[in-house]
N, C-alpha and C positions, 0 to 999 in steps of 0.2 A: 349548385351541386359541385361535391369536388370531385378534379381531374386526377387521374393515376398517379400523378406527380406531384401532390397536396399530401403536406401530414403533419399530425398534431405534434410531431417533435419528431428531430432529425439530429443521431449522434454521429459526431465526427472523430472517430476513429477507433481502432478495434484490437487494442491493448487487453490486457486484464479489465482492466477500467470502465471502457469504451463499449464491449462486452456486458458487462455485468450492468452498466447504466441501461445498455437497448432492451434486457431482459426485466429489471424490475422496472421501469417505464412503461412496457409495454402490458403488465399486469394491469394497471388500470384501466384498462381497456383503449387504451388512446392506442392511436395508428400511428406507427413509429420505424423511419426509417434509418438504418447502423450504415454510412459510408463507411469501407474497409478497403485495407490494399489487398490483391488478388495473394491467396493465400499460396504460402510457398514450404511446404513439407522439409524441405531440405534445412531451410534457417531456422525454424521452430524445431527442431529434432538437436540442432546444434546447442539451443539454449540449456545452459545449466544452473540459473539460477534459481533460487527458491524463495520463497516470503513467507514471515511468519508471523500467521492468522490468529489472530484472539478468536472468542467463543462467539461474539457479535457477528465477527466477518464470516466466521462458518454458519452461523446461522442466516446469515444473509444466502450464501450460496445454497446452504440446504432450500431456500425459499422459492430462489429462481431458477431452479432444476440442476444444480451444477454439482454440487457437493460429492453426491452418490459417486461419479465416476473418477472424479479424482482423489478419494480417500486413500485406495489402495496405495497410491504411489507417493503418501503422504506421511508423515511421522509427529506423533502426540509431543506434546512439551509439557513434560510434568511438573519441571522445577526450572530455576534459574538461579545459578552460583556465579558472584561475583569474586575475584581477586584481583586482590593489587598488587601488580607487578609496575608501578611506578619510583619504588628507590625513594619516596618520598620521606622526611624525617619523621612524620608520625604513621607508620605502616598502619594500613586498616587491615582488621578482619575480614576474613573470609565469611563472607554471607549467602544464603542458598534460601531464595522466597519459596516455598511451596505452595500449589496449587492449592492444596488443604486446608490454610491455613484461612483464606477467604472463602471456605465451602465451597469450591470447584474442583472438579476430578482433574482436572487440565485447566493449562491458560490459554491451549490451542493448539495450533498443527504448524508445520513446516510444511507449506506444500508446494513442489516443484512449480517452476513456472511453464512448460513446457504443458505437464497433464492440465495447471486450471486453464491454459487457452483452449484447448482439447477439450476439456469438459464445458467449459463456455461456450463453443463454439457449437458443440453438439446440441445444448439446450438451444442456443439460437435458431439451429435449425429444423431443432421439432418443434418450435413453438406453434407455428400457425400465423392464420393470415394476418393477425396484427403488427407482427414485426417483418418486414424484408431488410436482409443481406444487398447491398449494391457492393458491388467490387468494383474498384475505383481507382485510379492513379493517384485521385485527391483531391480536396476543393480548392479551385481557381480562383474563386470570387465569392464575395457574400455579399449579401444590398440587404438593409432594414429600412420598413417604412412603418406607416404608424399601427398598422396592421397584419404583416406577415414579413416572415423575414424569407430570402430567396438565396439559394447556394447552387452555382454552378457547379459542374464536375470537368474535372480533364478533359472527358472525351465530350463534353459540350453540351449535356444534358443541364436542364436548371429545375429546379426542387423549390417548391415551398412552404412554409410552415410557422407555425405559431412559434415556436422555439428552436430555436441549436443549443445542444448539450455539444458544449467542448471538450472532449475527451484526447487530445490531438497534441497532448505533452509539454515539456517546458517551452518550446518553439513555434506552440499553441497560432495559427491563422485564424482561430475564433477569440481568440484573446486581443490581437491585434486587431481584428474589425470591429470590435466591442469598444476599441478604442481605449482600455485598461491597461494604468502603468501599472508598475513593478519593483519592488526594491529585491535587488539580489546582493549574496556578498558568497566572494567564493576563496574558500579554508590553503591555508599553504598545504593541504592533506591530500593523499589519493588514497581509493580503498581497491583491494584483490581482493575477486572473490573468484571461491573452486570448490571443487566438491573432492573429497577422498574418504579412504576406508583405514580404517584401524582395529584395531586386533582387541584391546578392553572397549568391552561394552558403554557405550553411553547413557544407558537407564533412563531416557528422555528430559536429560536435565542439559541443557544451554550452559555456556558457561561465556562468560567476558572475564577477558583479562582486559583490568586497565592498565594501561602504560602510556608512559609519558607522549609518545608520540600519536598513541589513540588508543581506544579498543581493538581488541583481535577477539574477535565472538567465532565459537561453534556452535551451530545447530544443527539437531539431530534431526537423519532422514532412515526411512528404515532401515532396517538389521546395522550391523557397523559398518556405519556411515555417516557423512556428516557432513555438513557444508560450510564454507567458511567466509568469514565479512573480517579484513586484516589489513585496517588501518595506518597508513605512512604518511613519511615526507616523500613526495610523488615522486625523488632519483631513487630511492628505496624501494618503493613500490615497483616502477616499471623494472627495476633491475632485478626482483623477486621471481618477477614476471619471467623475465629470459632467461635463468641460469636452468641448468637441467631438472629433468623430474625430480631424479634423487637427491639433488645438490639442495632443491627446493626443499625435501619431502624430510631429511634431515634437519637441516632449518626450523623445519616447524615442528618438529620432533621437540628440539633441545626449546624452543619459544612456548610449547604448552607447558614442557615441565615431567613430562612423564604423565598428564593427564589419560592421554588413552592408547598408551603404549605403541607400539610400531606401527605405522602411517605406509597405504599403499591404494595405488590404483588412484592417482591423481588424473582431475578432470584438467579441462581446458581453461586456462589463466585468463581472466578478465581485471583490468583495471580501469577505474573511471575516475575524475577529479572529484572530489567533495565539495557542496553549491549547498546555498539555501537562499529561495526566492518566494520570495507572496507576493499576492496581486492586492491592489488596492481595494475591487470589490470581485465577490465573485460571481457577479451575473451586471449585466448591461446592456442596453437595446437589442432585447428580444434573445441576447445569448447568454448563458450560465455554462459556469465552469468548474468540471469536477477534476479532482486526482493531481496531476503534475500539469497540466497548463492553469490552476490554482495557486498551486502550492509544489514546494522541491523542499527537501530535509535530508538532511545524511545518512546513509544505515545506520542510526544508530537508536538502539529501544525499542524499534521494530514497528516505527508510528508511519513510513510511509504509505502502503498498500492498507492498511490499517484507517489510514486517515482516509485514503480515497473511497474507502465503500461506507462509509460514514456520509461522504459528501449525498452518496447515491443514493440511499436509506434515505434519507432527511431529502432532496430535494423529488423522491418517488410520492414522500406522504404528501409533501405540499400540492406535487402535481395532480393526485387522487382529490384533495379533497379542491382544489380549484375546478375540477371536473364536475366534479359531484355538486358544485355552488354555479358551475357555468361559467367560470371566470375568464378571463383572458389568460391563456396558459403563457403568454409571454410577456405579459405586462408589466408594466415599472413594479405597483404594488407584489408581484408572487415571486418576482426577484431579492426585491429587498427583503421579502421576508427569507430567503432563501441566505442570502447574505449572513441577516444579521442572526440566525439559526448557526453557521458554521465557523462564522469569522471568532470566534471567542475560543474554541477547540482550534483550531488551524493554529494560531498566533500563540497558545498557550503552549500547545508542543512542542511549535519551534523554538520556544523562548527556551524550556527545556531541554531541546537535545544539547541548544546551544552553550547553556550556563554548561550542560555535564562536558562535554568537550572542550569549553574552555576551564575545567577544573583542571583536565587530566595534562592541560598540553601548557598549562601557567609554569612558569620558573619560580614567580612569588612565592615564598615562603606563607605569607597568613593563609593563602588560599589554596596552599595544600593543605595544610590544619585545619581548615573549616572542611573541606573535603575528607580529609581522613578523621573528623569527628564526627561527621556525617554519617556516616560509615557505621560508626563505632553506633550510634545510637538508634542507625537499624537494625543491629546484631541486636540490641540490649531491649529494645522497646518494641514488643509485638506487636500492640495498637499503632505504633506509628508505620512499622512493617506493613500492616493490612491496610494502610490507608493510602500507603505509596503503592501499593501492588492492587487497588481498586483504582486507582485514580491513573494509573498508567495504562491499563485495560481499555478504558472507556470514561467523557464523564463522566458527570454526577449527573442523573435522573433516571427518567426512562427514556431507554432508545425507541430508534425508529420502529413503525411497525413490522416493516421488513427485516429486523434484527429481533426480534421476540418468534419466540416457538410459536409454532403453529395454532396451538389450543391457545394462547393468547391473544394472537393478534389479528387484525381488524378484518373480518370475513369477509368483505371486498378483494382483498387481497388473496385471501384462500382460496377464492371461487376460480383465480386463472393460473394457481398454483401450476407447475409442471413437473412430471420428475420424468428421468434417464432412466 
């Protein structure tokens, strides 16, 4: 018989990620315990940044109770316009994907990072007895043997369980107990992000500017407003960072171009280096690994957060139906399928953000041409338009069951639905 401190899977940490893994896990009816750090009002109130959710990731949330409470504080993304503002000798056109154009009302939401922990966090706590909350300094130690895997906590408690879901970042201590290397490579770029308000409406349309030293993306948050991911060489960056609001706020004034006219009410200046890292597998004696202790990618296309509930989706159905067959929830075989389920998307993306960023920041002359042809032949070619704006979205197939509407999907799943 198991003891209180026994469960069929144990996530280590309580990000967006980390969150959202202990809620659709815990659907399956498996006992499942979310290590967190003891939650602090003050830090999560300070965060301003936001992620932007394709229709998959919102339907994921709609699934594990979360959606409902953070819509409001969320903004639709109805289109996405490109310009180039790279100075390069074949200037591309101005291109704008519409949601329409793939029969979807939207490609998805901006939604603050602040309300989805808030709304995650709420589902976690009305779920019921299958999931506990521990708040936790952290785990100290992990031991796998051929049968359960065991994780100490800070304060000296030990845990055990058929699985750890690593949720626990690029710094990941279930990655390193896993014993999984890692190739990283990190960009001469750093990116600012902030949020401010502007006076011309946004109409829910993103825009990137490319330019030579990166992208500079707005996305839109409700009424005018709008968040921002601005690309440098990191003494540009940090020095973006320090000059005054206004000295800033003109700046990006004259750098959109006149896009959404007079710029106020700037938020709080964040910048971070630009890194891209994968893991060689993503699961390994007894522990899988979702979100940023998998996988790191630049803001750029909007595949990080994106990727991670992808990760979640996909390794929730495996874990359902391992349940449902009696299997070992933490075995060599439901890993490797877990693996090789994800690794084909993870590596595909990356490959992608990377070609586009190193299109934008080459000197080469052919490969601005192929780039500003490129361009030109998404303006010109609809069909190939809808195939880049399907295929950036999400694979090719069908998504996880947790990513499909309700009336679709697998009514295991619906039975431990929850909403807010």
């Amino acid at each position: 018989m198991r003891n209180s401190s026994d469960y069929d899977a144990i996530i280590v940490g309580a990000g967006p990620t980390g969150l959202a893994a202990a809620l659709a896990v815990a659907q399956s009816d498996l006992r499942v315990a979310l290590i967190a750090a003891p939650h602090n009002p003050a830090a999560a109130g300070a965060d301003t940044r936001t992620a932007a959710l394709f229709k998959n990731s919102l339907t994921l949330l709609s699934n594990i109770g979360a959606w409902t409470a953070c819509e409001p504080a969320s903004a639709p993304l109805n289109a996405i316009r490109l310009i180039d503002d790279t100075g390069a000798l074949l200037r591309a056109p101005e291109v704008v994907f519409q949601a329409s154009e793939i029969g979807h009302d939207l490609f998805g939401y901006n939604v603050p990072q602040q309300a989805l922990v808030a709304a995650l966090r709420q589902a976690a706590a009305g779920f019921g007895h299958g999931l506990t909350v521990i708040e936790s300094a952290g785990a100290q130690d992990i031991a796998v043997d051929a049968d359960r895997a065991s994780l100490t906590l800070a304060e000296g408690q030990t845990l055990t369980t058929q699985l750890i879901i690593g949720a626990d970042g690029r710094r990941s201590i279930c990655r390193h107990a896993a014993g999984i290397a890692t190739a990283s490579h990190t960009y001469n770029q750093a990116a600012l992000a902030c949020t401010f308000k502007h006076a011309v409406p946004h109409h829910g349309i993103s825009t990137e500017f490319h330019r030579r030293a990166g992208p500079m993306t707005t996305v839109p948050m409700p009424g005018r407003a709008s968040s921002l991911i601005w690309v440098e060489h990191p003494d540009v960056a940090h020095r973006l960072a320090s000059i005054s609001a206004a000295d800033f706020l003109h700046t990006l004034e004259d750098n959109l171009q006149g896009l959404l006219g007079k710029l106020s009410d700037l938020g709080p200046r964040v910048v971070f280096p630009l890194s891209m890292m994968s893991s060689e597998s993503m699961g390994r004696k007894r522990i899988a690994l979702v979100g940023e202790a998998a996988h790191v990618a630049p803001p750029i296309g909007a595949q990080g957060l994106n990727l991670s509930f992808r990760d979640i989706a996909t390794l929730a159905d495996i874990l359902r139906t391992a349940k449902l067959e009696k299997q070992d929830l933490g075995g060599d075989d439901l890993l490797r399928r877990y693996d090789n389920a994800r690794h084909g998307d993870v590596n595909s993306r990356a490959r992608a953000v990377d070609l586009l960023n190193y299109s934008l920041t080459s000197q080469l002359i052919p490969v601005q041409l192929l780039r500003g042809a490129g361009v030109h032949a998404l303006k010109a070619l609809s069909p190939l338009r809808r195939r880049i704006m399907a295929a950036g979205l999400a694979p090719a197939g069908d998504p996880p069951p947790l990513m499909r509407e309700a009336d679709t999907r697998d009514a295991t799943f619906a039975s431990r639905r929850t909403t807010l």
